[in-house]
FILO-697358 format. One record per residue: residue number from 1; x, z, y of N, C-alpha, C in turn. Coordinates in steps of 0.1 Angstrom, whole numbers, always signed. Layout:
<nodes>
<NUM; <X; Z; Y>; <X; Z; Y>; <X; Z; Y>>
...
</nodes>
This chain:
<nodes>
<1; <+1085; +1333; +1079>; <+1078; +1342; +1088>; <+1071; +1353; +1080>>
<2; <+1069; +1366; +1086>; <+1064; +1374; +1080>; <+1047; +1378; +1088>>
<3; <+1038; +1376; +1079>; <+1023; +1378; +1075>; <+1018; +1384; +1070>>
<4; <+1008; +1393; +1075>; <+997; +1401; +1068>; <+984; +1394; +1064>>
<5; <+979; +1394; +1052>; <+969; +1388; +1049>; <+951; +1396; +1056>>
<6; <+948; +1387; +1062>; <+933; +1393; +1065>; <+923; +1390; +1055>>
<7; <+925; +1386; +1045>; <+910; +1385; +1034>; <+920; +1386; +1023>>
<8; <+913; +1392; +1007>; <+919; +1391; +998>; <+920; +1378; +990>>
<9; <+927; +1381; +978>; <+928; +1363; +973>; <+932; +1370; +959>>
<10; <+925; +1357; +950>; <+931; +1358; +936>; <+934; +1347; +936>>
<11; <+948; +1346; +928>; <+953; +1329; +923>; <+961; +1331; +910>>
<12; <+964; +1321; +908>; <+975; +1318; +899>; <+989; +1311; +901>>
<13; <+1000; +1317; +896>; <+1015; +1322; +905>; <+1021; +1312; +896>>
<14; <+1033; +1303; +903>; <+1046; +1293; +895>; <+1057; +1306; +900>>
<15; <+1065; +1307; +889>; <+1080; +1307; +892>; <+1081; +1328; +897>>
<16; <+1075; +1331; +903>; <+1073; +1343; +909>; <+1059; +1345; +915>>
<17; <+1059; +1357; +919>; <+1044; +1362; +923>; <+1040; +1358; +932>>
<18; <+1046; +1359; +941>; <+1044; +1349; +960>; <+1041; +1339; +958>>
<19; <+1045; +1328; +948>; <+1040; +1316; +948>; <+1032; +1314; +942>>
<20; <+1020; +1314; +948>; <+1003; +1310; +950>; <+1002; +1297; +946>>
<21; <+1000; +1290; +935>; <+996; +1278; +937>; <+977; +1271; +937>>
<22; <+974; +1280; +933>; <+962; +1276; +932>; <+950; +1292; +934>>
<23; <+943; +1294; +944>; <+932; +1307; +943>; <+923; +1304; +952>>
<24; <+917; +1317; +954>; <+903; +1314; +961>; <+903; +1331; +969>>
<25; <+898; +1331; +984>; <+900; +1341; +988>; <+888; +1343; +989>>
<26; <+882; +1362; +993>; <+870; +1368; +990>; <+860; +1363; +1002>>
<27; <+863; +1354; +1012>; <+852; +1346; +1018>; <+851; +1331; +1011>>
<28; <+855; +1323; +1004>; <+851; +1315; +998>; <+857; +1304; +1000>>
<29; <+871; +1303; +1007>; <+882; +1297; +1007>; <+890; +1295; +996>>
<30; <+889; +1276; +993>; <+900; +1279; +981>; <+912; +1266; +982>>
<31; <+918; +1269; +976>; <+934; +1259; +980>; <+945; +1258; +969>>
<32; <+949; +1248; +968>; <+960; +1250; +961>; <+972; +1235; +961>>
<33; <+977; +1234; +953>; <+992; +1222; +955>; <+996; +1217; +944>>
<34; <+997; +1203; +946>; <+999; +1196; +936>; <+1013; +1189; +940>>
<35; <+1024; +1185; +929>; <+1032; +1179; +932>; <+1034; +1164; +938>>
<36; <+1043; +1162; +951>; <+1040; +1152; +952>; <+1053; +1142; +956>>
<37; <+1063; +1143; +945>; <+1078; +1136; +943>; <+1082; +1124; +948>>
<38; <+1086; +1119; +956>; <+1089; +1106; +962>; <+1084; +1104; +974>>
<39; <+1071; +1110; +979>; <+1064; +1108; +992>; <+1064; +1120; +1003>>
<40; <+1064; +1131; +999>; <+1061; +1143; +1011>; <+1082; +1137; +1016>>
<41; <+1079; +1149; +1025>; <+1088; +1151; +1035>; <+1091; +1160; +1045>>
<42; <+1096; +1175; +1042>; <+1093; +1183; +1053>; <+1104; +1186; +1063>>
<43; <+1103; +1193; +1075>; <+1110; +1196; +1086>; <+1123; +1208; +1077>>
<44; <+1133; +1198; +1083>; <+1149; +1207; +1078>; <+1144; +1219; +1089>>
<45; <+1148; +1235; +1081>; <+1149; +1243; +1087>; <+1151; +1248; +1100>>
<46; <+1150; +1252; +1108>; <+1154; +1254; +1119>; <+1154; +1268; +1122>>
<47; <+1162; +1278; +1121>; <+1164; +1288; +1124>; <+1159; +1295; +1134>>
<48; <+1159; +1292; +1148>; <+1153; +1294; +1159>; <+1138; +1293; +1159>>
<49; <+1129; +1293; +1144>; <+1119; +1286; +1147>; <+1112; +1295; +1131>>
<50; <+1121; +1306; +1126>; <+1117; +1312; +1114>; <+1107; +1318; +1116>>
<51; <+1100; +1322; +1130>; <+1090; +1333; +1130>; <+1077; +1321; +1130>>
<52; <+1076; +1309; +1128>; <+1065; +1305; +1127>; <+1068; +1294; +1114>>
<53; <+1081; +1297; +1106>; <+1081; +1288; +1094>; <+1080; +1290; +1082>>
<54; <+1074; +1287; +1067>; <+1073; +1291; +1060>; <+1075; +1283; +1048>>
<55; <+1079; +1281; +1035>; <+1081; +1283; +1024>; <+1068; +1273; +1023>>
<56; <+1068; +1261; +1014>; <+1065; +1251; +1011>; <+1054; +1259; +997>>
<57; <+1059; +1267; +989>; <+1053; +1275; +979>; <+1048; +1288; +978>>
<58; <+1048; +1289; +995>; <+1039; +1301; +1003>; <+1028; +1299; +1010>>
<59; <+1025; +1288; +1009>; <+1017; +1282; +1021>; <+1001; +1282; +1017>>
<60; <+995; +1282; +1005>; <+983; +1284; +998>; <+986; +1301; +999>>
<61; <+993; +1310; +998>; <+990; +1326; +1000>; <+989; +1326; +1018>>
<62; <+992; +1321; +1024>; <+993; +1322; +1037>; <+977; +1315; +1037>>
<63; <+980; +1304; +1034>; <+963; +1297; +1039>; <+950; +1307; +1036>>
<64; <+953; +1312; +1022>; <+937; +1322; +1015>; <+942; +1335; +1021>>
<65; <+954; +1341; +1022>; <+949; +1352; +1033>; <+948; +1352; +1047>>
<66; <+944; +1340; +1054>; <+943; +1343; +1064>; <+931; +1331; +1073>>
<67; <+924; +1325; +1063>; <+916; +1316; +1070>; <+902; +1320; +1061>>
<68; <+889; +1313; +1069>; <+877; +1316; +1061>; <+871; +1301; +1061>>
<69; <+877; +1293; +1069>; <+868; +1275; +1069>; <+884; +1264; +1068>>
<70; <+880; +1255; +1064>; <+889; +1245; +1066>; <+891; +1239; +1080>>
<71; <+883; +1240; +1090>; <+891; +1238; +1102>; <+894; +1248; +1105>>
<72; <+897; +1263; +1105>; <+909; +1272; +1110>; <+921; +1272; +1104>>
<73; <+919; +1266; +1095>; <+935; +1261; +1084>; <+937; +1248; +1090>>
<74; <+929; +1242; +1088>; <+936; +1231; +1099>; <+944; +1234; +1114>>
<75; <+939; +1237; +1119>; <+939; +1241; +1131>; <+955; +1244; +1133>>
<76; <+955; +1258; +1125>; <+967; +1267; +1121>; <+977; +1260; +1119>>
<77; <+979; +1250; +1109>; <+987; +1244; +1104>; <+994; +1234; +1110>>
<78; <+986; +1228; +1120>; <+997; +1222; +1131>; <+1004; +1230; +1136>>
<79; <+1005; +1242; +1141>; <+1013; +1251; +1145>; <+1024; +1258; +1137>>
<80; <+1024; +1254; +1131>; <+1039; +1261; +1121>; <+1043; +1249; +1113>>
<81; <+1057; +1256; +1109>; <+1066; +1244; +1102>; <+1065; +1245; +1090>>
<82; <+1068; +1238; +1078>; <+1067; +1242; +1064>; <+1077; +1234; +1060>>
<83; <+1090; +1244; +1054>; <+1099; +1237; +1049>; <+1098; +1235; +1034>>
<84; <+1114; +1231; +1020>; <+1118; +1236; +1010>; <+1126; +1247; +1012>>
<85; <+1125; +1254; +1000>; <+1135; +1271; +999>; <+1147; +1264; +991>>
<86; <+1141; +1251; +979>; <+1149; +1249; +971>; <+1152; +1232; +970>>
<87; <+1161; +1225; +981>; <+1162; +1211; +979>; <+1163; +1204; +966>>
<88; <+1166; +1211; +950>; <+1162; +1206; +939>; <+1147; +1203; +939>>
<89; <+1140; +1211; +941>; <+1123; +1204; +939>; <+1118; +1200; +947>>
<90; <+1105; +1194; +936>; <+1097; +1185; +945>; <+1090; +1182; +952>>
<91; <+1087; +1178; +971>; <+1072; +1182; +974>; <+1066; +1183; +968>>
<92; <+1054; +1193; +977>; <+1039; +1196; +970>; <+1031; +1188; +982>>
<93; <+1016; +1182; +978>; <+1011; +1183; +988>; <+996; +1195; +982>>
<94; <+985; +1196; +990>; <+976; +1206; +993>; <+961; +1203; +993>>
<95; <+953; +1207; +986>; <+941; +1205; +991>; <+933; +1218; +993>>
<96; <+924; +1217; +1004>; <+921; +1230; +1008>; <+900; +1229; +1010>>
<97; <+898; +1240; +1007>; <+878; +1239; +1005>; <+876; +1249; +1009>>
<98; <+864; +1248; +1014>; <+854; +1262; +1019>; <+840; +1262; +1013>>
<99; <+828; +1270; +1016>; <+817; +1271; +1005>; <+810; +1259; +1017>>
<100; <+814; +1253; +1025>; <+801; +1242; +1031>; <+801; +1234; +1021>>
<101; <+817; +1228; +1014>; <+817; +1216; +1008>; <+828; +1207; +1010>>
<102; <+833; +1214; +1027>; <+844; +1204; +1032>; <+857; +1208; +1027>>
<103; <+861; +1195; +1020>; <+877; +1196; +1020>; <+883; +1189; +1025>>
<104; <+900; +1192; +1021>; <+906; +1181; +1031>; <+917; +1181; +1024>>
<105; <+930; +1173; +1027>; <+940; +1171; +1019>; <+952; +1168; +1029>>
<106; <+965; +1177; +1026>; <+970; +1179; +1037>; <+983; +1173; +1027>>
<107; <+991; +1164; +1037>; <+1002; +1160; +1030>; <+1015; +1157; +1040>>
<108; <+1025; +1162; +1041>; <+1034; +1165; +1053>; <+1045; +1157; +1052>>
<109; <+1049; +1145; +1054>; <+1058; +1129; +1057>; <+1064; +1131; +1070>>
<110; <+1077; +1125; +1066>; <+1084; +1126; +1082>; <+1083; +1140; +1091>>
<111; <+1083; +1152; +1081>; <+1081; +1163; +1090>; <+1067; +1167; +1094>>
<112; <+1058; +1156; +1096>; <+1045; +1156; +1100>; <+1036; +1161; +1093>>
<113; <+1026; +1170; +1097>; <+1011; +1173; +1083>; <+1002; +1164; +1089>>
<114; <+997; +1159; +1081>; <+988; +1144; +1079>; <+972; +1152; +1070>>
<115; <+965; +1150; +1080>; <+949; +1156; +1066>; <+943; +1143; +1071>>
<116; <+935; +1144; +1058>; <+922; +1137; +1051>; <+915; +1142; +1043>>
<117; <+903; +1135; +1048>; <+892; +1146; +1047>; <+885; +1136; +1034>>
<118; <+886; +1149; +1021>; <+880; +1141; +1007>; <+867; +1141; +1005>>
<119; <+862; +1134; +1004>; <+846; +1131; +1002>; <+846; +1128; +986>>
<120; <+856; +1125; +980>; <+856; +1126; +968>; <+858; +1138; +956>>
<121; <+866; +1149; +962>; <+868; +1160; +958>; <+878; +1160; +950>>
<122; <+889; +1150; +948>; <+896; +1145; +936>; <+912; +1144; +945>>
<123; <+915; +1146; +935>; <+935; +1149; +942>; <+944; +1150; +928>>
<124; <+954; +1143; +925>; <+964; +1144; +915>; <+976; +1143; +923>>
<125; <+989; +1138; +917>; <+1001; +1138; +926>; <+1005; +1128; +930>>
<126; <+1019; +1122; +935>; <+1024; +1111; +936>; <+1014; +1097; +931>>
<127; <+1010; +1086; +938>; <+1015; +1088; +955>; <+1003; +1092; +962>>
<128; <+1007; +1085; +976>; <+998; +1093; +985>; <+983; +1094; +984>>
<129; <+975; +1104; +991>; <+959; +1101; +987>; <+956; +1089; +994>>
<130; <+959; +1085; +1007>; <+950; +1073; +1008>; <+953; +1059; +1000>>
<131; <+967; +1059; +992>; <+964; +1051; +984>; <+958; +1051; +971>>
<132; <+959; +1063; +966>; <+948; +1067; +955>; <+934; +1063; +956>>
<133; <+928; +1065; +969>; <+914; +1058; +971>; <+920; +1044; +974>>
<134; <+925; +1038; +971>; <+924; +1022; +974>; <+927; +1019; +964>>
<135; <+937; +1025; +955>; <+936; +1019; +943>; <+921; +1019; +934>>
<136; <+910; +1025; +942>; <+894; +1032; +931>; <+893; +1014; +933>>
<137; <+894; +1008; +939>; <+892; +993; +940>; <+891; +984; +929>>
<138; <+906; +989; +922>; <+908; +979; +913>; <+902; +982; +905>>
<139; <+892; +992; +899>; <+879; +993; +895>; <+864; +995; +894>>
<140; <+860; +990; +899>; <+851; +983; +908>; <+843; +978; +894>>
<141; <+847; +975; +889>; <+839; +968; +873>; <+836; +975; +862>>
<142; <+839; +994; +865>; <+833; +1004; +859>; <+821; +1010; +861>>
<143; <+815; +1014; +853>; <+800; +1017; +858>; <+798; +1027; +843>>
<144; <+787; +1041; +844>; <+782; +1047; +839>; <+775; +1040; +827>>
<145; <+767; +1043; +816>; <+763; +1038; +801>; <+775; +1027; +797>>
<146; <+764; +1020; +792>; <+768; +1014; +775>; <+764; +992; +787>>
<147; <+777; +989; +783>; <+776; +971; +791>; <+764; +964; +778>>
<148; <+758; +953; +785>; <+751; +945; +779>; <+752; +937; +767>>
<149; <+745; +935; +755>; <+749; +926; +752>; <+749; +910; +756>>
<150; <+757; +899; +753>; <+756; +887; +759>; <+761; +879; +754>>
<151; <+756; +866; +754>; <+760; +856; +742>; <+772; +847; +749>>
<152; <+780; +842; +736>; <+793; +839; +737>; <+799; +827; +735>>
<153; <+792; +814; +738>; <+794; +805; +732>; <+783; +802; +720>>
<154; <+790; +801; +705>; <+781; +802; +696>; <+779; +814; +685>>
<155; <+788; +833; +696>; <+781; +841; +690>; <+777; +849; +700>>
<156; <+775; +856; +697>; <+772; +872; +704>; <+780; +884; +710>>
<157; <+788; +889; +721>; <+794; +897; +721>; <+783; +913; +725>>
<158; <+790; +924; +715>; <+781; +937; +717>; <+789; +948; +719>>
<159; <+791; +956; +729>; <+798; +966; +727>; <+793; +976; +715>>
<160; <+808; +979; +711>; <+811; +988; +701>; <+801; +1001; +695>>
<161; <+800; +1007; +711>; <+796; +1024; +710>; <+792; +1022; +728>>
<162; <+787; +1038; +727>; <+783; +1045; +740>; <+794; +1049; +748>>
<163; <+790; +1040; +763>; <+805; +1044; +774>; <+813; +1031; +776>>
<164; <+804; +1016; +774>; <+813; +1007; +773>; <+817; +1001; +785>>
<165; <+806; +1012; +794>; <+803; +1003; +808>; <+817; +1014; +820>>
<166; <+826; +1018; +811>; <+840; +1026; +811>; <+851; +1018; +807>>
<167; <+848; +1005; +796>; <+857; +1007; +791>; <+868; +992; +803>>
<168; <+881; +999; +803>; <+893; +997; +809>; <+894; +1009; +819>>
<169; <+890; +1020; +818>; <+893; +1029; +827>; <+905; +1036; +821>>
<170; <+917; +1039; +832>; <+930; +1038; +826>; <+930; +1054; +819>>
<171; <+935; +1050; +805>; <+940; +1063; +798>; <+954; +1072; +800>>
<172; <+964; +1069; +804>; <+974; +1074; +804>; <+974; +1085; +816>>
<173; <+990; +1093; +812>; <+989; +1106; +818>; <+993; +1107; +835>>
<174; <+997; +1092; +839>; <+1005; +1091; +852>; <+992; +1098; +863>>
<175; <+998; +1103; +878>; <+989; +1106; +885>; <+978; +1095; +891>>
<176; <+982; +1081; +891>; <+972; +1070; +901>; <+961; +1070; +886>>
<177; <+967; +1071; +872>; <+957; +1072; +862>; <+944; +1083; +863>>
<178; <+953; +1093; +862>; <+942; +1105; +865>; <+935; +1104; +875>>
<179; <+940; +1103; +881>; <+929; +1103; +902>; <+918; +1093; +896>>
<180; <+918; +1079; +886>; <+903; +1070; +883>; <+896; +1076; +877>>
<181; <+906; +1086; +865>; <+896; +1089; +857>; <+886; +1102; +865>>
<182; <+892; +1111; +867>; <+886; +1120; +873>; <+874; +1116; +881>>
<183; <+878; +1108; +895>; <+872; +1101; +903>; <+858; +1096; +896>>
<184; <+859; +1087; +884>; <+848; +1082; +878>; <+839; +1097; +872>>
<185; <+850; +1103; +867>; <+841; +1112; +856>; <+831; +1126; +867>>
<186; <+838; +1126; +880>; <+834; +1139; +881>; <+818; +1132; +892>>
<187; <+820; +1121; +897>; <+810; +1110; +901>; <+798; +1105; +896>>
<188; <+800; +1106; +884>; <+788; +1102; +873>; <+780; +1114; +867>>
<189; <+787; +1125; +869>; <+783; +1140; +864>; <+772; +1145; +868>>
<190; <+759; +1150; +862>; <+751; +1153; +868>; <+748; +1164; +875>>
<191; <+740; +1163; +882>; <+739; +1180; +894>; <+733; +1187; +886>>
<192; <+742; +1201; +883>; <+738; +1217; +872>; <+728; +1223; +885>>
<193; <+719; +1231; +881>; <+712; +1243; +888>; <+719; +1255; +893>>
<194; <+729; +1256; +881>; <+731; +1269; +884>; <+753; +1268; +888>>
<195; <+756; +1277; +892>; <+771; +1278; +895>; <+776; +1279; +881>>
<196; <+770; +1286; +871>; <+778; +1285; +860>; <+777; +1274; +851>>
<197; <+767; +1267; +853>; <+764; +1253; +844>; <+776; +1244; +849>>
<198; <+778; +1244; +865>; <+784; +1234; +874>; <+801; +1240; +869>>
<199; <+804; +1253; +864>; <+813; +1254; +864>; <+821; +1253; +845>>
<200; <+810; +1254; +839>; <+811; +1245; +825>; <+817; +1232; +828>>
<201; <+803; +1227; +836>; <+809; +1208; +831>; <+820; +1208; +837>>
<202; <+828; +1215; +845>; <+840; +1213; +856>; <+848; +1214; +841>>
<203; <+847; +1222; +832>; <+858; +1226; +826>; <+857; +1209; +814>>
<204; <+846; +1207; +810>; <+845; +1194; +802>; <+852; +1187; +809>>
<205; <+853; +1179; +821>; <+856; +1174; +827>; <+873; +1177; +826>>
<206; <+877; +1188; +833>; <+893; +1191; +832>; <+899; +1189; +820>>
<207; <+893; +1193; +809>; <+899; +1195; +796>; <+901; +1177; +792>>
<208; <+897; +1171; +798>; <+901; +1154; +796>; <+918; +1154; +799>>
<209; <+921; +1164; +808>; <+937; +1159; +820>; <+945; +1170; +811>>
<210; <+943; +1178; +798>; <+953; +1184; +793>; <+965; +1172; +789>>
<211; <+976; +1176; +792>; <+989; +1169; +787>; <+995; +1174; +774>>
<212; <+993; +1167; +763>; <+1006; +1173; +750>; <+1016; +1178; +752>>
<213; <+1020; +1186; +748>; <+1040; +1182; +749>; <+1041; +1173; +742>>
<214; <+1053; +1162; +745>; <+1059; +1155; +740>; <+1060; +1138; +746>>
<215; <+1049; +1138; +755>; <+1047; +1131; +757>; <+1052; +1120; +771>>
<216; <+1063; +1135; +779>; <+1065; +1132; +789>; <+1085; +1134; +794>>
<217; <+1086; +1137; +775>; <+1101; +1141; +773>; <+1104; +1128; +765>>
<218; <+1117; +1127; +768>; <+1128; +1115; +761>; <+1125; +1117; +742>>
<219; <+1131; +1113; +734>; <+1128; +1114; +722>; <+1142; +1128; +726>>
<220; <+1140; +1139; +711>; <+1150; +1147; +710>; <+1153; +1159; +724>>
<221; <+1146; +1151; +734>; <+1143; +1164; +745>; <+1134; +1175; +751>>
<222; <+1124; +1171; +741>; <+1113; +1184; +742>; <+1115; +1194; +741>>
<223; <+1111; +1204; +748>; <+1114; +1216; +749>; <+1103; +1223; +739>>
<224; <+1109; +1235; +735>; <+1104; +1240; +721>; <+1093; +1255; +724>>
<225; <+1094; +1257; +735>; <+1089; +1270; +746>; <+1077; +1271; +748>>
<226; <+1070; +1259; +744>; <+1054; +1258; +751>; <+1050; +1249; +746>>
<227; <+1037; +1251; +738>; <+1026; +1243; +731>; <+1022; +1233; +747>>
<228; <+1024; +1229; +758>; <+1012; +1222; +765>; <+1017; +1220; +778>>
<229; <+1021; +1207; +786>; <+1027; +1205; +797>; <+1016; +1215; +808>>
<230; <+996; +1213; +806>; <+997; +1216; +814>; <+990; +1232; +810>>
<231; <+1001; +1238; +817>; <+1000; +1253; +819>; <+986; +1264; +820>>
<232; <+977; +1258; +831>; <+966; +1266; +830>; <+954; +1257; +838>>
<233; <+942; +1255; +836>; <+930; +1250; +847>; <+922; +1261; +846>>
<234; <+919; +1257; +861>; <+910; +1263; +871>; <+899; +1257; +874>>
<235; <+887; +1267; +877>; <+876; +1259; +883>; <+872; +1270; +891>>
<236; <+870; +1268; +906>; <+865; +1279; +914>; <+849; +1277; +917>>
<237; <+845; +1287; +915>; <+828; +1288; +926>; <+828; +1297; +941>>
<238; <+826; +1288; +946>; <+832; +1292; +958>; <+820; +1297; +964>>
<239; <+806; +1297; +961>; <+796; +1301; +964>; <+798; +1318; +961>>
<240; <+794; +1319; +950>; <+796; +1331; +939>; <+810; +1339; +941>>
<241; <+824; +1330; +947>; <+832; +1342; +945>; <+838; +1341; +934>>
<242; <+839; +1334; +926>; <+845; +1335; +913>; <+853; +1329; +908>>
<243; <+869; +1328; +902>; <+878; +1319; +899>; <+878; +1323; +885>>
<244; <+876; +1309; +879>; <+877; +1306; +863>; <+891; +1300; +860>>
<245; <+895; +1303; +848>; <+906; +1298; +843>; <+906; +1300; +825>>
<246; <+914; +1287; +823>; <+920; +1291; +807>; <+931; +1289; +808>>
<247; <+941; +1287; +798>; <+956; +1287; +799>; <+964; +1279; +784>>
<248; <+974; +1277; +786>; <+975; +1265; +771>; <+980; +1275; +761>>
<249; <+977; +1286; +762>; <+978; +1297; +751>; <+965; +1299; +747>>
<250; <+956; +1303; +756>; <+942; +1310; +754>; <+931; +1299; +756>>
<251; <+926; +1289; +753>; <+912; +1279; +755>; <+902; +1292; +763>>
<252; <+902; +1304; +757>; <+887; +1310; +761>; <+889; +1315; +777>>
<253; <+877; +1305; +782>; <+880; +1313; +795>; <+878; +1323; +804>>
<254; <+883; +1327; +812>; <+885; +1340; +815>; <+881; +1337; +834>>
<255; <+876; +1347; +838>; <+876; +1349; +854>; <+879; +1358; +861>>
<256; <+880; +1363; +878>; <+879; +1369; +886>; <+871; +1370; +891>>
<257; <+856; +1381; +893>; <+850; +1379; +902>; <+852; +1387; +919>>
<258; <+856; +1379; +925>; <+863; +1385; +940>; <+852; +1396; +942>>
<259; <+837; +1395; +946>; <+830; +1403; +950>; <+829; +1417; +943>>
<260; <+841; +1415; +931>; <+839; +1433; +923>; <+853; +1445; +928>>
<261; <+860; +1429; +937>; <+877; +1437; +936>; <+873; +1444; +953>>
<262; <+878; +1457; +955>; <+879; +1465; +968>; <+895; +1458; +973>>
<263; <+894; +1451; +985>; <+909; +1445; +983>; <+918; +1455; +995>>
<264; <+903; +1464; +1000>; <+918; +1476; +1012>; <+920; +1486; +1002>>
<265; <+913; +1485; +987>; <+920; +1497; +985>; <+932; +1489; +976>>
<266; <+930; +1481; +968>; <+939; +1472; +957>; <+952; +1465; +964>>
<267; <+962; +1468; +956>; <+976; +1467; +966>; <+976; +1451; +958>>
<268; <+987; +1445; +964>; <+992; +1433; +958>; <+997; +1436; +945>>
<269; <+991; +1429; +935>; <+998; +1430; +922>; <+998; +1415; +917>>
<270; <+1005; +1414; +902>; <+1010; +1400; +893>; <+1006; +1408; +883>>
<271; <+998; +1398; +874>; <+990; +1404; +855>; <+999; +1386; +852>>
<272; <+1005; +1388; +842>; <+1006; +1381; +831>; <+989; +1376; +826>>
<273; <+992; +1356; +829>; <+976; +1351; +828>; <+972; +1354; +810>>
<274; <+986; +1357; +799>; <+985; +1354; +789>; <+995; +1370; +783>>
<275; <+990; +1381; +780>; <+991; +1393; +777>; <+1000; +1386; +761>>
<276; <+990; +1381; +755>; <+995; +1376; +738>; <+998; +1361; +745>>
<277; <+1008; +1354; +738>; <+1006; +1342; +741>; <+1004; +1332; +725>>
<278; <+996; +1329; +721>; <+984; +1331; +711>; <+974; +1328; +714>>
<279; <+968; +1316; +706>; <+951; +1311; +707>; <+941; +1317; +699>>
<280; <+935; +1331; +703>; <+928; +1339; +696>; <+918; +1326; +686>>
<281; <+916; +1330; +674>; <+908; +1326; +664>; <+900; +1336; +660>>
<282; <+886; +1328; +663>; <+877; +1341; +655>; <+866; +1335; +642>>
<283; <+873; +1341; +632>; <+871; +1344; +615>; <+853; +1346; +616>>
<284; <+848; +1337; +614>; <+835; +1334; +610>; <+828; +1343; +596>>
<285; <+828; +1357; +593>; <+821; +1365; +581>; <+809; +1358; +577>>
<286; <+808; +1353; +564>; <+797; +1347; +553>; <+795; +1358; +544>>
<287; <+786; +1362; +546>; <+780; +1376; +530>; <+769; +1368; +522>>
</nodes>
């Protein structure tokens, strides 16, 4: 379908410019897609039906230009179809926020959009979210500081170090992994004062879910193109208007602040997130 956007939007683009995977629009809507391989399922095309269907990797530029809360995107989105452009890839599914606080997580099976509403604020891929929160279960015996010590027979057991009251919280890179860790970490985090404090710890926090290369390729199959599976994190303030990012070239991070861009006079454009691609170093002078 063809769409005019009613609010502007900054994101960050896969594959081409149109595809929006992740931004935040100048009322304080933000959204983006994660992969979700084995479980989504969308409606085979229907031609008779193009003026209300769209592109599976258009659907976050459609949602931020054209909604201001999460129930008018809800709403919306029962009403149109969302297919693939490219049967090689993978579902995505969606999570979507406004500045109240409410999100929701929109995942499309059997043709159907299915939301749930996150009270957690936490989303990774495959598999589905409501089993991701069931899986928080099988940890249940994590908890914030350092575990007790307690005697053992006839010695003593003492944890190691600080954080022991963590330890079995799963390390590895798969998504049901990430969704605990996250879940735990962003749970236990304390409430910042300010948007920028809150949007610091977001970044401590994210910088746990960077992926190596190499780690997710066969021996001999790594690809030699890119220091870093994951490409770029984001943290939006959705209060303030402001989309943060760094990128697996640049650590330093960088933003948009929506409230400086004029978006009737500014046409649609694409900037390269990484001008050099290059981890600037800065040479410390001793006199």
């Amino acid at each position: 379908m063809r769409f005019t956007a009613r609010y502007g939007y900054v994101g960050l683009a896969v594959e081409q410019k149109e595809f929006v995977a992740e931004g935040l629009n100048e009322v304080g809507l933000s959204a983006g897609l994660f992969y979700f391989p084995g479980y989504g399922q969308y409606e085979n095309y229907n031609p008779s039906l193009k003026e209300s269907t769209i592109a599976d990797l258009q659907l976050v530029s459609w949602i931020l230009g054209n909604f201001s809360t999460v129930d008018d995107a809800v709403k919306a989105i029962q009403d149109i179809h969302v297919v693939s452009i490219d049967p090689r890839g993978s579902t995505v599914h969606w999570r979507i926020a406004d500045k109240t606080g409410k999100q929701v997580v929109l995942e499309i099976v059997n043709g159907k959009p299915n939301f749930y509403e996150n009270k957690l604020g936490v989303l990774t891929n495959s598999p589905g979210f409501e089993w991701q929160i069931t899986n928080l279960n099988n940890y249940v015996n994590l908890y914030p500081g350092a575990a007790t010590s307690k005697p053992f027979g006839a010695i003593k057991l003492a944890p190691f170090g600080a954080g022991s009251g963590f330890l079995g919280i799963p390390g590895d890179v798969t998504p049901p992994s990430r969704f605990v860790r996250a879940a735990f970490y962003q749970t236990t985090a304390p409430q910042q004062d300010t948007g920028i404090e809150a949007v610091i710890q977001s970044f401590h926090i994210l910088n746990n879910f960077d992926i190596p290369i190499g780690i997710e390729f066969s021996a001999g199959e790594t690809p030699t193109d890119i220091p870093s599976v994951t490409q770029w994190t984001s943290s939006s303030d959705l209060t303030h208007r402001i989309i943060y990012f760094h990128t697996m070239y640049n650590s330093n991070i960088r933003c948009f602040d929506l409230k400086t861009i004029d978006f009737q006079r500014v046409k649609y454009q694409a900037k390269p997130l990484d001008p050099v691609k290059q981890q600037p170093i800065e040479i410390i002078q001793v006199q």
